[in-house]
N, C-alpha and C positions, 0 to 999 in steps of 0.2 A: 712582690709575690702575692701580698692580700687583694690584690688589683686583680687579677687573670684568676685566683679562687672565686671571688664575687661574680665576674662575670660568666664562669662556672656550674655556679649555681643559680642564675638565671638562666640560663640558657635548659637545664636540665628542669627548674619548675615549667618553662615554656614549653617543652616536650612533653613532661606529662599531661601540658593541661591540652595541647592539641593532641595529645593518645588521647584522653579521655571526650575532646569534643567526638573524633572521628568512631570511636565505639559507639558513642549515644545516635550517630548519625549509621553505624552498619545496623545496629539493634533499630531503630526505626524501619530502615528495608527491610530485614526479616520481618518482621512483624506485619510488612503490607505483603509482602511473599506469602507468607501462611495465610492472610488471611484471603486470598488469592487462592489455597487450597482448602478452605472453609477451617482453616483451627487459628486460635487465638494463644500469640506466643506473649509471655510476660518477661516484661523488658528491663525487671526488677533484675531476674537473671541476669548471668555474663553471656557473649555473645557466642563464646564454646558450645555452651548450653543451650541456645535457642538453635543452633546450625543443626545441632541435632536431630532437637525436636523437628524441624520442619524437614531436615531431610526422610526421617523416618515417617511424618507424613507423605511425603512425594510418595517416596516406598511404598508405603499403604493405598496410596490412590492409583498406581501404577498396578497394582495387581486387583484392584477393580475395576478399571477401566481395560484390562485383558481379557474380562468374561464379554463385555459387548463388542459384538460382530456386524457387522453390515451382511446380511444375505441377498443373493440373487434368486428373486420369485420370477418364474417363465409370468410372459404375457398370457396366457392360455389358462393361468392357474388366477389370474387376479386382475378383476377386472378393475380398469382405469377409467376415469372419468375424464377423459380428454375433449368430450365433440362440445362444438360450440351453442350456444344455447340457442334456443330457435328464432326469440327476441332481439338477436344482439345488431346492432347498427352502429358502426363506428364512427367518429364526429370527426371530420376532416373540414378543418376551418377553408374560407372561400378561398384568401389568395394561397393554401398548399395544393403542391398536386399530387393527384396519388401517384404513387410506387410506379404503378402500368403505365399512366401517363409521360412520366419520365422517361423509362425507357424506351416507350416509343418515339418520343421527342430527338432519345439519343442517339437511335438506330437510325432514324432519317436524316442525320448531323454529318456531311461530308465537309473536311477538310479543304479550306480553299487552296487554289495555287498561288506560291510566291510568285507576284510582278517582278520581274527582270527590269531594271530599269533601261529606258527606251534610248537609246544613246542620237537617234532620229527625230525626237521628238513628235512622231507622228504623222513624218515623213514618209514616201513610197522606200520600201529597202535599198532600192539603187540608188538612190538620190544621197546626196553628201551632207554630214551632220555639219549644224553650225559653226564655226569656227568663231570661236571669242581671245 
């Protein structure tokens, strides 16, 4: 009976000490979580108490990040700075080819025809293939 008690309570300090690794390791990710939303959680707390806190962060960044909008400005109302500059000359090394060059290359590119193999060898068609 003292035999299965002892192994008992080994088995029960082994539990708590891997509860307690895996809390020190969730309280570490909170802590890079928060500070991922710019606040610093203290890991001195219990990990109850940090979920909190940084959810009530998220909370809080979640309804300021609801006032910024993306708007749609017409083209008409703002001007773009799109046109290329008057200067500009692009460097295309000697062995590429431009863009235009290629497709001209590729439009002029016809498919050959499959050879049929010649069962005459090169014979008149009415003439008899060799026989081996």
């Amino acid at each position: 009976m003292y035999h299965h008690s002892e192994s008992m309570v080994y088995m029960l300090e082994d539990m708590q000490r891997n509860a307690s690794q895996m809390e020190q390791e969730v309280k570490m990710m909170l802590e890079q979580e928060g500070r991922a939303y710019g606040i610093e959680l203290d890991r001195r707390k219990n990990a109850r108490d940090l979920m909190e806190e940084l959810k009530a962060a998220i909370a809080a960044s979640e309804m300021n990040d609801a006032t910024m909008t993306w708007a749609y400005i017409p083209e008409d109302q703002c001007n773009y700075d799109c046109a290329m500059p008057e200067d500009y000359a692009p460097y295309y090394p000697a062995d590429q080819m431009l863009m235009e060059e290629q497709a001209a290359m590729d439009s002029e590119w016809t498919p050959e025809e499959p050879q049929a193999a010649d069962p005459y060898n090169g014979l008149p068609a009415g003439s008899e293939p060799e026989q081996t």
